[in-house]
LOKOLPA-438175 format. One record per residue (C-alpha): x, z, y; residue number from 0; residue in one letter. Coordinates in nm, 2 decimals, decimal comma. Layout:
<recs>
REC/px/pz/py/vodren/torgu
REC/X/Z/Y/NUM/A $
...
</recs>
This chain:
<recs>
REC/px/pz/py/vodren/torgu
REC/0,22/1,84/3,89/0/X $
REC/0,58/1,78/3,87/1/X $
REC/0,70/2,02/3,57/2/X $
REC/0,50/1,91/3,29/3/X $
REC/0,51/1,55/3,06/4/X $
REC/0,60/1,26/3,28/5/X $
REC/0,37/0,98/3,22/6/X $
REC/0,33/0,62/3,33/7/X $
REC/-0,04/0,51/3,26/8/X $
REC/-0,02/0,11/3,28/9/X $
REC/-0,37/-0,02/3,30/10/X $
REC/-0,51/-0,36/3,48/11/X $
REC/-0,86/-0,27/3,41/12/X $
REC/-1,01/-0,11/3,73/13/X $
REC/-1,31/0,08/3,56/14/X $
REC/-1,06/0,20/3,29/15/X $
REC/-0,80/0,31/3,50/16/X $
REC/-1,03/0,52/3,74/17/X $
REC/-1,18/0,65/3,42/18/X $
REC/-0,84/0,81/3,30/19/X $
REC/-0,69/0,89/3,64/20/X $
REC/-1,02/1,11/3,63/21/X $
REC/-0,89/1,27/3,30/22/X $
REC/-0,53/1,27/3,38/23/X $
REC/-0,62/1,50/3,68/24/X $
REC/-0,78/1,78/3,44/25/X $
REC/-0,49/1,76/3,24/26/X $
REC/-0,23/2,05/3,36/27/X $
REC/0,03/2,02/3,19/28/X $
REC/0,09/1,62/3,23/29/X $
REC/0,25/1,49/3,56/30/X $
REC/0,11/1,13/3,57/31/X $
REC/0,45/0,97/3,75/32/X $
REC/0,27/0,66/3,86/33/X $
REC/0,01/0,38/3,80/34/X $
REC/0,08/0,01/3,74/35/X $
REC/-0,23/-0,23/3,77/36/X $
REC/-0,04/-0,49/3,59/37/X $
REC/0,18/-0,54/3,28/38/X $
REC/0,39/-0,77/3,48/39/X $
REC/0,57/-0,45/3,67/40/X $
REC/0,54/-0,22/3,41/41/X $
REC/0,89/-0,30/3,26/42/X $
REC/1,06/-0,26/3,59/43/X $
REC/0,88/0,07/3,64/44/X $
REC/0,98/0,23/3,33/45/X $
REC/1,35/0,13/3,38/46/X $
REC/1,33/0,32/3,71/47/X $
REC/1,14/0,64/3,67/48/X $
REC/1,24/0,68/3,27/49/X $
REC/0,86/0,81/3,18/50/X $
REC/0,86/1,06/2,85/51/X $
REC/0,55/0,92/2,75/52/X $
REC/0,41/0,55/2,83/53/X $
REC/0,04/0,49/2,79/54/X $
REC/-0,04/0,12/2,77/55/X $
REC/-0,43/0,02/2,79/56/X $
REC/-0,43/-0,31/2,62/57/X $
REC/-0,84/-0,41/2,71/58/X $
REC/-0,77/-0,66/2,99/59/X $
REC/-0,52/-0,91/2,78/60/X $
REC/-0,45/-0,75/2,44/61/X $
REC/-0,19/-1,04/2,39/62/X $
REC/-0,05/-0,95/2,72/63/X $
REC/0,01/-0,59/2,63/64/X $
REC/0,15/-0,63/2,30/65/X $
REC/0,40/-0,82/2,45/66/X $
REC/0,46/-0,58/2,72/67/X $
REC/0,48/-0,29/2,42/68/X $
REC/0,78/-0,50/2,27/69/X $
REC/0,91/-0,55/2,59/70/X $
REC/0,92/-0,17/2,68/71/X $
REC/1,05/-0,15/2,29/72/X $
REC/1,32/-0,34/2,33/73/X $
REC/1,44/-0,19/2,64/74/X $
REC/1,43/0,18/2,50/75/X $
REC/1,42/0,15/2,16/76/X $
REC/1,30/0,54/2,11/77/X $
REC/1,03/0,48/2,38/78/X $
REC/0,74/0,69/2,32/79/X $
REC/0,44/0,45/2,41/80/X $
REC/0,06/0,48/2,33/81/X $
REC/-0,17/0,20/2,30/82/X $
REC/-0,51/0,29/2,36/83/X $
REC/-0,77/0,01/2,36/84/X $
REC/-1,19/0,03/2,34/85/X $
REC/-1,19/-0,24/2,10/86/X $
REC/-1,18/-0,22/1,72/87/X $
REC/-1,10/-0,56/1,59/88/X $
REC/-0,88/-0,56/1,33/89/X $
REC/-0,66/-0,83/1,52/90/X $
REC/-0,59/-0,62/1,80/91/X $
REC/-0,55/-0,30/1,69/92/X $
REC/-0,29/-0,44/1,39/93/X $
REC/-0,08/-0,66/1,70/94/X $
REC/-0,05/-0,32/1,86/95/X $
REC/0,11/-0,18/1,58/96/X $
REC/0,34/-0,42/1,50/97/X $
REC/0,46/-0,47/1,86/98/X $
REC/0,60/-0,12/1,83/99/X $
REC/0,34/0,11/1,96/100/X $
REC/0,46/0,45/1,84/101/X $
REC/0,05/0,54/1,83/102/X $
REC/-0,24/0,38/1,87/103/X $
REC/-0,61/0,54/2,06/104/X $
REC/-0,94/0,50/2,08/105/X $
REC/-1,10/0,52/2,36/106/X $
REC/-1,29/0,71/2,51/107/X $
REC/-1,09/0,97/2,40/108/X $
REC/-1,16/1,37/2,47/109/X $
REC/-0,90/1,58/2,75/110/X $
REC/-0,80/1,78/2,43/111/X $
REC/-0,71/1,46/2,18/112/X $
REC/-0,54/1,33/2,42/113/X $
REC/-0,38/1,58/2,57/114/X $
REC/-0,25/1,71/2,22/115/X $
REC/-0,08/1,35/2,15/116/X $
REC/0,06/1,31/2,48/117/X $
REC/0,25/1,61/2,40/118/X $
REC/0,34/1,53/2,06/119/X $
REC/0,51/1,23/2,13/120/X $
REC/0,68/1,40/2,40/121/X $
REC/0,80/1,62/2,16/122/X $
REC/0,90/1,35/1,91/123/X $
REC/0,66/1,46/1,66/124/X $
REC/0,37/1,27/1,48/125/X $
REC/0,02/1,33/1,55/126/X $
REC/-0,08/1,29/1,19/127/X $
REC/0,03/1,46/0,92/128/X $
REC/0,24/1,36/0,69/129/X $
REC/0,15/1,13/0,38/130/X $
REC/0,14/1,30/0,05/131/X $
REC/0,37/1,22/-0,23/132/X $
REC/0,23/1,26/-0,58/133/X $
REC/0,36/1,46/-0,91/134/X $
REC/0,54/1,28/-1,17/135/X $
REC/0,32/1,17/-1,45/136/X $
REC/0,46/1,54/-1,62/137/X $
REC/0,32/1,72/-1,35/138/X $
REC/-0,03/1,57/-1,28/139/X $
REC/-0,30/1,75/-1,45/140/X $
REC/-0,71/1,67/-1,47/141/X $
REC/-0,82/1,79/-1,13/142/X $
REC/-1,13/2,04/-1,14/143/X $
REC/-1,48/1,92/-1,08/144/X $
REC/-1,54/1,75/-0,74/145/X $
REC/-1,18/1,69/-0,64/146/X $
REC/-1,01/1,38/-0,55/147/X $
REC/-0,75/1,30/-0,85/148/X $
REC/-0,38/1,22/-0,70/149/X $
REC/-0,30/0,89/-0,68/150/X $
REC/-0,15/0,68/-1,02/151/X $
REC/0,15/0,45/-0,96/152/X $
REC/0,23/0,21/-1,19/153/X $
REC/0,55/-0,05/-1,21/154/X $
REC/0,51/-0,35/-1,42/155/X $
REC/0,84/-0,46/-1,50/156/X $
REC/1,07/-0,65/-1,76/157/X $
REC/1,38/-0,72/-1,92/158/X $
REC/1,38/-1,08/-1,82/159/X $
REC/1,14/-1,34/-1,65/160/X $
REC/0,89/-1,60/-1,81/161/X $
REC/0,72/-1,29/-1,98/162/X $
REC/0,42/-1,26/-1,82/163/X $
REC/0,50/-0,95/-1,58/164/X $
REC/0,36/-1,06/-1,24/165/X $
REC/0,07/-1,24/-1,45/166/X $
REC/0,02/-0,86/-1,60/167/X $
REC/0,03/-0,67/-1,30/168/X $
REC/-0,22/-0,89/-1,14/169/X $
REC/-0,45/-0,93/-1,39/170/X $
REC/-0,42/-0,52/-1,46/171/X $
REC/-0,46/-0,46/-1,08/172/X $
REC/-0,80/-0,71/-1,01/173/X $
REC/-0,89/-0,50/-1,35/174/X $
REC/-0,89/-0,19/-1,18/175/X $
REC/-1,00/-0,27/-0,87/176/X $
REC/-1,30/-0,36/-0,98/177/X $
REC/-1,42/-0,02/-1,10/178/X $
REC/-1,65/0,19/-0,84/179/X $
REC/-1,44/0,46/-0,73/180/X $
REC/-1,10/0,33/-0,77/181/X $
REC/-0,92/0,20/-0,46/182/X $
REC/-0,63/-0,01/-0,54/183/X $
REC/-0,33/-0,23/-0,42/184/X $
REC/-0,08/-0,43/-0,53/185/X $
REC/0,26/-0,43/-0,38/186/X $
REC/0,49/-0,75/-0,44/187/X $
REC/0,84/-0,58/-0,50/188/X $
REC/1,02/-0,91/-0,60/189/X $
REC/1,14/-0,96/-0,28/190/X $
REC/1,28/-1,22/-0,27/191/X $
REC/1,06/-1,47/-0,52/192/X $
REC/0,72/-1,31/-0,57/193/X $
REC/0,43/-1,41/-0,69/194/X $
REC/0,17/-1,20/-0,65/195/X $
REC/-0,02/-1,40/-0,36/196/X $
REC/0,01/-1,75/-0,51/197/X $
REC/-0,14/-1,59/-0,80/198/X $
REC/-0,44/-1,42/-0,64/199/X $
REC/-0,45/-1,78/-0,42/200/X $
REC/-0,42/-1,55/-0,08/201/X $
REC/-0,24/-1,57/0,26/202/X $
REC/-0,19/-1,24/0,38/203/X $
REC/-0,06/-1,22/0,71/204/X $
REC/0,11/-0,94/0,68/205/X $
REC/0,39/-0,87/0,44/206/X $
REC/0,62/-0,58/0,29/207/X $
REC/0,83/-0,65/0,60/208/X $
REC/0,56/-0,56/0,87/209/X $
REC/0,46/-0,30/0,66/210/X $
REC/0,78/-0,18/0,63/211/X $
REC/0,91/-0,21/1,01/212/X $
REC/0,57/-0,03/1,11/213/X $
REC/0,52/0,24/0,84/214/X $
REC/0,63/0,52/1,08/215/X $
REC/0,31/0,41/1,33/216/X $
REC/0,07/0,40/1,03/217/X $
REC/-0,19/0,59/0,87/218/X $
REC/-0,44/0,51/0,59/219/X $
REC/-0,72/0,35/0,84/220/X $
REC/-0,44/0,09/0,96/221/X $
REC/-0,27/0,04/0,69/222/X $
REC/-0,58/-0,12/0,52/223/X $
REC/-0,64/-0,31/0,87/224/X $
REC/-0,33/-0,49/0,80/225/X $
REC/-0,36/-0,55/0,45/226/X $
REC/-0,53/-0,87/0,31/227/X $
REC/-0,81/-0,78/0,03/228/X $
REC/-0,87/-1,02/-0,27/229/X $
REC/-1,28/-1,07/-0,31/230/X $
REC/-1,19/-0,81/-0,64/231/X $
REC/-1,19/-0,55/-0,39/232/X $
REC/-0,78/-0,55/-0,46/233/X $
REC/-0,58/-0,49/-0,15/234/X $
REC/-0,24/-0,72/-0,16/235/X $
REC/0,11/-0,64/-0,03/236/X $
REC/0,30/-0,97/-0,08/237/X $
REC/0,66/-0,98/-0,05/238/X $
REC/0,82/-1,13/0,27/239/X $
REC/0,74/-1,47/0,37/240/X $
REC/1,08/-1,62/0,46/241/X $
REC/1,40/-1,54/0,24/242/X $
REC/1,61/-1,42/0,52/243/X $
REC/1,33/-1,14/0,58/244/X $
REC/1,36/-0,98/0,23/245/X $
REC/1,72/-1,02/0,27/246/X $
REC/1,75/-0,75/0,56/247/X $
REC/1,44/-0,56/0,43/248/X $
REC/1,63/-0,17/0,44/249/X $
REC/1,54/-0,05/0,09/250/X $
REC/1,60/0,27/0,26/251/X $
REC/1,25/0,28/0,44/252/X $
REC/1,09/0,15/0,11/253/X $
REC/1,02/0,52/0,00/254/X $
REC/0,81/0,62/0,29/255/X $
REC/0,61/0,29/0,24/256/X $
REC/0,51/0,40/-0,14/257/X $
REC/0,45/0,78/-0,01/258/X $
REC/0,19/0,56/0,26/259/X $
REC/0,03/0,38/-0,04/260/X $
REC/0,02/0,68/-0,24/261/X $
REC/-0,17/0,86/0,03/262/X $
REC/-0,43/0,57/0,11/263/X $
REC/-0,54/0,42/-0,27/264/X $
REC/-0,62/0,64/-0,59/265/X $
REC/-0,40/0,35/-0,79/266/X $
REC/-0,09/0,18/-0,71/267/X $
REC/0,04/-0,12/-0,89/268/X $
REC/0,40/-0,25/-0,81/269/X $
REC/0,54/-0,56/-0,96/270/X $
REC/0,90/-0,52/-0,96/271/X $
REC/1,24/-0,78/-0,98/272/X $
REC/1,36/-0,83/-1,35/273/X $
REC/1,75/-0,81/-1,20/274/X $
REC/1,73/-0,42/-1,10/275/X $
REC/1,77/-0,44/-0,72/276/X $
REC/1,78/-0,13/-0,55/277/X $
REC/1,42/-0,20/-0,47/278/X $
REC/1,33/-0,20/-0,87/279/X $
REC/1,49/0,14/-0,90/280/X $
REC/1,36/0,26/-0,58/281/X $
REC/0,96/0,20/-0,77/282/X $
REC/1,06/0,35/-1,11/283/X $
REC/1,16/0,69/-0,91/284/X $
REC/0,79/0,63/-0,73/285/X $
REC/0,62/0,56/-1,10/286/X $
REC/0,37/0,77/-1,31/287/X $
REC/0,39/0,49/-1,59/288/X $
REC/0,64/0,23/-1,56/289/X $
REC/0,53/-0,07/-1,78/290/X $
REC/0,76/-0,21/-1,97/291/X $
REC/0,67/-0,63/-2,10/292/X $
REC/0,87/-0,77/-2,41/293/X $
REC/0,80/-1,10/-2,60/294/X $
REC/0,83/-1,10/-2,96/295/X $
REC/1,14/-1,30/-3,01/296/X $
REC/1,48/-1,25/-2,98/297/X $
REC/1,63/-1,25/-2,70/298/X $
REC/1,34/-1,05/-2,54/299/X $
REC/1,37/-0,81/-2,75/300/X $
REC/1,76/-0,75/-2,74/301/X $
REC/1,73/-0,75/-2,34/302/X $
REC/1,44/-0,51/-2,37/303/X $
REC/1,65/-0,25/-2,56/304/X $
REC/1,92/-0,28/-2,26/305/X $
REC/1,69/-0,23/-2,01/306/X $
REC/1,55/0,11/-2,21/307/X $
REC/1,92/0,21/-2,29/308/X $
REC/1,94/0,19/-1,85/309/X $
REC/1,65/0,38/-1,77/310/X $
REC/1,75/0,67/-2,05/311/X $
REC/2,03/0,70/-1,80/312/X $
REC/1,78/0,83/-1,48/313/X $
REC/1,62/1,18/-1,53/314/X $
REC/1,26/1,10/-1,60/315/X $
REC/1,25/0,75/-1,62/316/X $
REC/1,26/0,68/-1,99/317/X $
REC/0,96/0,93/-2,04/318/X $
REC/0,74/0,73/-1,84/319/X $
REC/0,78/0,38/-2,01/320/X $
REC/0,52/0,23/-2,20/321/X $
REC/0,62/-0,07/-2,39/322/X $
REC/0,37/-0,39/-2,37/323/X $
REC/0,38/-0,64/-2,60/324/X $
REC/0,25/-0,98/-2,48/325/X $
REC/0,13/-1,28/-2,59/326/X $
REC/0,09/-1,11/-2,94/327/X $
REC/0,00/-1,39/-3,15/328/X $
REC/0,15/-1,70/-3,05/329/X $
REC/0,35/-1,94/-3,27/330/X $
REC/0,66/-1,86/-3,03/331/X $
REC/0,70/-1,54/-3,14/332/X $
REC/1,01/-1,46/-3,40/333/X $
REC/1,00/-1,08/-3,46/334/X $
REC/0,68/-0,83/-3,59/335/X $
REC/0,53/-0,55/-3,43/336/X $
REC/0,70/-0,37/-3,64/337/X $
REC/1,05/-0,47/-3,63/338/X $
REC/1,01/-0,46/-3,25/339/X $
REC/0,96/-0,09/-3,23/340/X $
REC/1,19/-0,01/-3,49/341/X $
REC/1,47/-0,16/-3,24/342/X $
REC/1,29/-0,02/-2,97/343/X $
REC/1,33/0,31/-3,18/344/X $
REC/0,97/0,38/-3,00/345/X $
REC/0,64/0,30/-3,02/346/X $
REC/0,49/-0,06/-2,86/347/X $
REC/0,19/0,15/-2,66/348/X $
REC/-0,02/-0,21/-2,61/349/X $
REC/-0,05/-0,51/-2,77/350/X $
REC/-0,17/-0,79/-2,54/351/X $
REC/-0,32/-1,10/-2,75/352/X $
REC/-0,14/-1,48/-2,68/353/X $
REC/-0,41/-1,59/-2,44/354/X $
REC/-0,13/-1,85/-2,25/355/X $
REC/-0,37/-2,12/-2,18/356/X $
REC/-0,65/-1,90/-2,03/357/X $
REC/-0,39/-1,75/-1,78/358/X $
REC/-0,24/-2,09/-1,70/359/X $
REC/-0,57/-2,15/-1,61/360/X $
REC/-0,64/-1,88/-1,38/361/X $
REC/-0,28/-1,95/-1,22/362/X $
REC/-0,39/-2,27/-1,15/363/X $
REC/-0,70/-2,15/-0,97/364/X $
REC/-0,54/-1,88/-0,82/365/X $
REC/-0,81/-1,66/-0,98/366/X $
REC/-0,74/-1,33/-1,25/367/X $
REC/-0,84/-1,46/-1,56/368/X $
REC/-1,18/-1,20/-1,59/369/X $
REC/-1,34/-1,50/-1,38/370/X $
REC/-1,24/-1,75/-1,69/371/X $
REC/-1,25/-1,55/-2,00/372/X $
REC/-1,45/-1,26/-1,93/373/X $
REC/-1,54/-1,16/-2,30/374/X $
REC/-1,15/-1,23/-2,43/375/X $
REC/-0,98/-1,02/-2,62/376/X $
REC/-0,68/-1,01/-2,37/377/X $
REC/-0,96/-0,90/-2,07/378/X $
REC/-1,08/-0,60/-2,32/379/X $
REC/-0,69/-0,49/-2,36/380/X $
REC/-0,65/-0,50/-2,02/381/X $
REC/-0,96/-0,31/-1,96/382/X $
REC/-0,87/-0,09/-2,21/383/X $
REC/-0,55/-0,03/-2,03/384/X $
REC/-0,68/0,02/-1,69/385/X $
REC/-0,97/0,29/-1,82/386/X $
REC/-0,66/0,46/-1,96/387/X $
REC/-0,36/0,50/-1,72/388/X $
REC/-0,65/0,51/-1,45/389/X $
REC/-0,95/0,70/-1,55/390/X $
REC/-1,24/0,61/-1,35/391/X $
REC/-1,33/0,84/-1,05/392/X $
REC/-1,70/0,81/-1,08/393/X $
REC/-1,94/1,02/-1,33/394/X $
REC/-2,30/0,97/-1,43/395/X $
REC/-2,51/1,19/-1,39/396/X $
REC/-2,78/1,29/-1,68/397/X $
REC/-3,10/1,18/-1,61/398/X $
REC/-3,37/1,42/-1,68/399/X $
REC/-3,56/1,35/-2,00/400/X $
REC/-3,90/1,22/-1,92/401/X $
REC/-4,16/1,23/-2,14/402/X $
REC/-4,39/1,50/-2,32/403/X $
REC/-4,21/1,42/-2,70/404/X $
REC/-3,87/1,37/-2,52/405/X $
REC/-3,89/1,71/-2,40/406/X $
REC/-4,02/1,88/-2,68/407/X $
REC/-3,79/1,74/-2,90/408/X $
REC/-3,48/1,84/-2,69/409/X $
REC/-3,59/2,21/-2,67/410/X $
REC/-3,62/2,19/-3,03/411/X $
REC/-3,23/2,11/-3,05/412/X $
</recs>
């Protein structure tokens, strides 16, 4: 049929390609233009017939196709082109993605699935829908019984550096991540010097950049395929790897990457620059509770109150900070509680306790500090915190009272 979606099926795989000729022929509204057996032509073919829709079966060198994918990327950069595959490793079905495959399917796939995302990308529409982006912290109310709660973000941010943000955030995060029924990540938004990996003593392969450059191909299932997962159960979104990376990272396409978070895990935790970077501000905008961390001296303290006196300027922002007090305790400190929040002209909402060599510790082992001080006062804050701006998804159920007395006595009541 030569009036419907033109189609070039590339496919080395003999048993494969007879397979989906066989499907392609049921298909009446798809005109399957022509057939390459190798990847080596492919590029060359799709330069001369100028197919609407290319479908690339990656099972006979996965390596090979990905590289072809880029390939037929880079010589139509609006290309619409389908990976499909049989195979479900993680490795293969994240090199897909990253080489620019606008979707990615499983096969064997039914006439109807595939027909309907043949189509769609012909059309230039997704074949998912879109990700959901949640109500400010104002907005969210206690979902009824058995429904899924929307999805908390919270920024963990500071006026200045050495005050235990990132340490926070991670330590708050592994916290959290660790209670049935929360699923959580951790996004590095200090681009360019982030800690967040070294800290949870993790290599991810894949950074905000890849993330970021792929976002438009991804949905929750591959998006948790790419990310690396801490043995808290914590997923982990490091910054870039290389400097010059975060450096062209658009913080334009940053937005859609939180609304892909937001969809996927029930708590997001961003550690932000202390230099507001268009990234920083980009997170606040995306918070239900931005965490605010001040030391008790000084200088802390005076750079705190211009960093609140900023946010008052942004609708919204200023009503969801939460001031955190760290390292309450220690011999550094200059200023009270008290004189703290009467500058702040607002309440300090937690008071974390001067635990400095436990978390040096943990640094040091690249481990969150539950694992050295479990029973701490600084571990209960924290878990006081997490059970707080994330209550926990799961509820026990009463158990039936057993027992004649036990009965008797509460049908008496």
């Amino acid at each position: 049929m030569n009036g419907g979606v033109r189609v070039l099926l590339v496919d080395p795989h003999e048993a494969s390609r007879r397979s989906l000729l066989a499907q392609f022929e049921q298909l009446g509204s798809i005109w399957l233009a022509e057939v390459c057996a190798a990847y080596s032509v492919a590029v060359q073919r799709a330069a001369e017939i100028r197919p609407e829709v290319t479908v690339v079966v990656a099972d006979a060198n996965p390596d090979e196709a990905a590289k072809l994918i880029r390939a037929l990327v880079e010589q139509a950069p609006h290309a619409s082109i389908i990976a499909a595959t049989h195979a479900a490793e993680t490795r293969t079905v994240v090199n897909l993605v990253k080489s620019g495959a606008s979707e990615i399917v499983t096969l064997p796939i039914s006439n109807e699935l595939l027909l309907n995302t043949i189509t769609a990308m012909a059309q230039g529409e997704p074949s998912r829908a879109p990700a959901h982006h949640p109500a400010p912290l104002s907005q969210v109310q206690t979902p009824p019984a058995g429904m899924v709660p929307k999805s908390k973000t919270i920024v963990v941010t500071g006026a200045s550096g050495e005050v235990g943000c990132t340490s926070l955030a991670v330590n708050l995060a592994t916290t959290l991540a660790k209670t049935p029924g929360r699923d959580v990540v951790i996004a590095d938004f200090e681009l360019m010097f982030g800690a967040v990996d070294t800290l949870l003593d993790v290599v991810p392969e894949n950074t905000l950049i890849e993330i970021v450059n792929s976002v438009d191909r991804l949905d929750s299932t591959l998006l948790k395929r790419m990310l690396c997962r801490h043995q808290s159960g914590l997923y982990v979104l490091p910054r870039p790897h290389e400097l010059i990376d975060a450096a062209r990272l658009a913080p334009e396409h940053l937005p859609d990457t939180l609304k892909l978070l937001q969809s996927t895990f029930s708590a997001v935790v961003l550690d932000t620059s202390k230099s507001l970077q268009t990234s920083d501000f980009i997170a606040y905008d995306a918070a239900d509770v931005i965490l605010v961390v001040v030391q008790l001296d000084l200088t802390s303290v005076k750079n705190t109150v211009r960093l609140l006196n900023c946010l008052k300027g942004f609708d919204g922002l200023s009503e969801r900070v939460q001031i955190v007090a760290n390292r309450v305790g220690s011999l550094r400190n200059t200023l009270s509680i008290q004189t703290a929040e009467e500058t702040f002209m607002r309440p300090v909402s937690w008071q974390i306790p001067n635990a400095t060599k436990t978390f040096h510790v943990a640094r040091d082992r690249g481990v969150p500090i539950d694992l050295i001080a479990p029973r701490s006062d600084t571990q209960r804050v924290l878990t006081e915190m997490a059970n707080t701006l994330v209550p926990s998804l799961v509820t026990v159920e009463p158990k039936p009272p057993r027992g004649f007395f036990r009965s008797r006595f509460q049908r008496q009541r």
